[in-house]
C-alpha positions in Angstrom: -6.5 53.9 -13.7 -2.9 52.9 -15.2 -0.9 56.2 -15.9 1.0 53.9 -19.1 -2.5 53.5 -20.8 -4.2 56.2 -23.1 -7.5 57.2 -22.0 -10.3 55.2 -23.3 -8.7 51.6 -23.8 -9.0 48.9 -20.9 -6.9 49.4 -18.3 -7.1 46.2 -16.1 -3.9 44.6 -14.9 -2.2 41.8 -16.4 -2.0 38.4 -14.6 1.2 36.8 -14.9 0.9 33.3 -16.5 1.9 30.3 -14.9 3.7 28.3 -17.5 3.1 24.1 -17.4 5.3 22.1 -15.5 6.7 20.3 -18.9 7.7 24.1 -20.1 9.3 24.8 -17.4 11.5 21.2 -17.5 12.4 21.6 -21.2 13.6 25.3 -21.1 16.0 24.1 -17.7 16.9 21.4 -20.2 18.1 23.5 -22.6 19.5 25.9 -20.5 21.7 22.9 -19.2 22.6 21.8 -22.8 23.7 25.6 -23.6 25.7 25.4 -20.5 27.4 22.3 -21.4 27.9 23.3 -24.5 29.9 26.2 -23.6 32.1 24.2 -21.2 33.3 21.8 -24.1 33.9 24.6 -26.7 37.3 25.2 -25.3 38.9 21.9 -25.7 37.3 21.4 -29.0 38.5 24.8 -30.6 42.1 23.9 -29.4 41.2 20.2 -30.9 40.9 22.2 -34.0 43.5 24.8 -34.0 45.8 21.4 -33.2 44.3 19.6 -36.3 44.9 22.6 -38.7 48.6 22.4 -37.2 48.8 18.4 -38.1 47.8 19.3 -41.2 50.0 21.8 -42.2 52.8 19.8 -40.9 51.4 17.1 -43.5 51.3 19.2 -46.2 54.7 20.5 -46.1 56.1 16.5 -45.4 57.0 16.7 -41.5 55.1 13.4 -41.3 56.5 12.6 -37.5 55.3 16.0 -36.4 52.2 15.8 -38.3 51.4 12.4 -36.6 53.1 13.5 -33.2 50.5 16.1 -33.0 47.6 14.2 -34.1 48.1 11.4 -31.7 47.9 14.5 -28.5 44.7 15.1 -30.3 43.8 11.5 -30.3 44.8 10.8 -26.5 42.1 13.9 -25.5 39.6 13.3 -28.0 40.0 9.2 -27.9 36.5 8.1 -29.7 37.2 11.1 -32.8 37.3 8.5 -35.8 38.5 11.0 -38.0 41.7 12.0 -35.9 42.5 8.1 -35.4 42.6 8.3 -39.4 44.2 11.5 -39.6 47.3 10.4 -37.3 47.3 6.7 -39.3 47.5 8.1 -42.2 51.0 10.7 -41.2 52.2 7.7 -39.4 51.9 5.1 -42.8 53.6 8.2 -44.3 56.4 8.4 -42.1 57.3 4.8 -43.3 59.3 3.8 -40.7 58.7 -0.1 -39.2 58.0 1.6 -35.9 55.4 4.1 -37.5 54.2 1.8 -39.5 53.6 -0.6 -36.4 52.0 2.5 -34.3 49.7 3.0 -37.2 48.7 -0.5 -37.5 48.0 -0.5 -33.7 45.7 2.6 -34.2 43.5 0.5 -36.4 43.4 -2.2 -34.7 39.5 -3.0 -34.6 38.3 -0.4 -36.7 36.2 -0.1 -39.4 37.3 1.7 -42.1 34.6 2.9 -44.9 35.7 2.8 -48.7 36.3 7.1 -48.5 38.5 6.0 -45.6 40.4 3.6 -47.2 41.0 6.0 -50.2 42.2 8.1 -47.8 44.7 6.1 -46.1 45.8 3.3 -48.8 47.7 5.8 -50.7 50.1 6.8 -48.0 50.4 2.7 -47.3 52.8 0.1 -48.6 51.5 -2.7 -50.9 52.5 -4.9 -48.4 50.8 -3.3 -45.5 47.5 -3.0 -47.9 47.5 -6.6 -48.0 46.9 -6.8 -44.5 43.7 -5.3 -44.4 40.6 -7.4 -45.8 37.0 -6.6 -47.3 34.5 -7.0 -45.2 31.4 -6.1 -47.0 31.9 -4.6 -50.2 29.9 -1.3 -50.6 28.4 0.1 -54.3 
């Protein structure tokens, strides 16, 4: 008899259990994606701290630094929409032809949605405005 177990309840040894094979292959799935996901954190907190910096920079009207700091983001994180937008928007800011030019290069190809567009037009000339069109208007 099992020393652990009071006298008088059942004191037969526990089997181990043999999990299924699909068990098995979804928890070593998301072990991987925990993994993973601790190897990116990293580069995307210092994505953010970098961001919060471009921002500041914004706020208190260092446009070149603001955008300078935005586009490093941009070169590491190249398919984050938002930082593309972010660095447009301190580069229409700047105001300079070259800025202005950089910017327009950034959104090249892109999509921008109407809270986009309220975003950016304000910090852009009429004249550069005008070279954006509608594609579909939204409601």
């Amino acid at each position: 008899m099992c020393q652990s177990v009071p006298e008088g309840y059942d004191s037969q040894v526990l089997t181990p259990h043999d999990y299924p094979l699909w068990v098995k292959l979804f928890a070593g799935f998301a072990a991987v994606l925990v993994i993973a996901s601790f190897v990116k954190l990293p580069g995307f907190l210092n994505a953010a701290i970098q961001l919060k910096k471009s921002d500041q920079q914004f706020d208190q009207k260092n446009y070149a630094e603001s955008a300078q700091i935005a586009l490093q983001v941009l070169k590491e994180n190249p398919d984050a929409q938002k930082v593309r937008l972010k660095a447009a928007k301190a580069l229409f800011s700047e105001n300079t032809d070259d800025s202005v030019n950089q910017a327009m290069d950034l959104l090249k190809g892109q999509k921008l949605d109407k809270y986009d567009w309220k975003e950016l037009a304000p910090a852009m000339s009429p004249s550069v405005q005008k070279q954006f069109k509608t594609i579909k208007e939204d409601d």
